[in-house]
N, C-alpha and C positions, 0 to 999 in steps of 0.2 A: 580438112584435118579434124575441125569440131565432128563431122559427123561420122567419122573413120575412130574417131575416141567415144562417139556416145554410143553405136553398134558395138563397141567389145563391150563395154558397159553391159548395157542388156543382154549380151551374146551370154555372160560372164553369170547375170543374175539368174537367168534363165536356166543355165543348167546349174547351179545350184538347187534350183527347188525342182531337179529332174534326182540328182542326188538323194535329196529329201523324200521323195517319194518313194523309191525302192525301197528306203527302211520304216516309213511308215505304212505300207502296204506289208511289209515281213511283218511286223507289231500287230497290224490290224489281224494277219494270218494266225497267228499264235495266239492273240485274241480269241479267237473262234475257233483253234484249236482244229485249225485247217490245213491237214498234212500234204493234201496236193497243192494250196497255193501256198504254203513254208517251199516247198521242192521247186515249184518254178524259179525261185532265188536261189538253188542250189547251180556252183558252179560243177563241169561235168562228171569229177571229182571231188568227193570231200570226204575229209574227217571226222569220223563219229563216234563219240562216247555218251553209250545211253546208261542210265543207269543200274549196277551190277553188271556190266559188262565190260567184256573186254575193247578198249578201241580198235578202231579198222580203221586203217588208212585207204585212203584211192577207194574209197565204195562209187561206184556211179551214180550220179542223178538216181537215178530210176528205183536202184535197191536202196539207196538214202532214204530216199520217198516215203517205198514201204518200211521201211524200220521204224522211219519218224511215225508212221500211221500207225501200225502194231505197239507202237510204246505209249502213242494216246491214247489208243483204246486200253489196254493194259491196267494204265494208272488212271483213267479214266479224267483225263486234263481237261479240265474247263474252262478255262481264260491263261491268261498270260499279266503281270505285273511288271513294268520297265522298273531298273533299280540305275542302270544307269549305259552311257554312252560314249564313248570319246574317239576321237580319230587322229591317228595319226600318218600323214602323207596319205599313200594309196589306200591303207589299211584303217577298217570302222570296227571298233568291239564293240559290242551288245552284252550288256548283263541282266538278268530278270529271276523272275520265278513263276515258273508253270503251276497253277493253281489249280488242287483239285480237291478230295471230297477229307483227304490229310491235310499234314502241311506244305503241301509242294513242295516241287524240286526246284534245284538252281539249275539256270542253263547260261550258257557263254557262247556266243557267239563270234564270229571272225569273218568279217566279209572285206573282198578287195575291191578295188574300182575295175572293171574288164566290158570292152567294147562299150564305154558309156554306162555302165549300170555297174552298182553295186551285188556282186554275187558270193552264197556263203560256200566259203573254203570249209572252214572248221566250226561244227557244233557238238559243243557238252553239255550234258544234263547229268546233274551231282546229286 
């Protein structure tokens, strides 16, 4: 029974820091101002509002991707600043600011738990 209780344990701590990872790999992504690996955490669909534009709902992976790449070269984004993070149940928000050669934009993020990994539904930039 001890060792049926100390495998959930681990089992338990273990994917926590699998958790953890996806969103510091998205942070590190946005860091570097890296539209292809931001888009590997996009889930197949999502939510997009860039800035002066209109949102799109259901854009696919693929066109999210380039949006997100076209809007860093654009505004020309150099790093990424965390402001802040909370979760609630399945659901992670991300809030920051895309830092570039102004004063950056805000961005919000929305990502759910799906097959084990944290994937983004909904991203704004304000």
């Amino acid at each position: 029974m001890k060792n049926i209780f100390l495998l959930a344990i681990v089992g338990l701590v273990l994917s926590s820091f699998r958790f953890q990872s996806d969103t510091d790999a998205i942070i590190a992504a946005l860091k570097s101002a890296d539209a292809q690996q931001t888009g590997k955490y996009f889930d197949d669909y999502v939510d997009i509002k860039l800035l002066d534009k209109d949102e799109v709902k259901s854009m696919c992976r693929n066109q999210a991707t380039l949006a997100l790449k076209a809007f860093f070269a654009e505004t020309c984004v150099k790093g990424f600043e965390k402001l802040s993070e909370r979760e609630l149940g399945n659901t992670m928000y991300l809030a920051g600011k895309l830092l570039n050669n102004g004063k950056g934009n805000n961005i919000t993020i929305m990502l759910r738990l799906k097959d084990g990994r944290r994937q983004i539904i909904t991203l704004r930039i304000s």
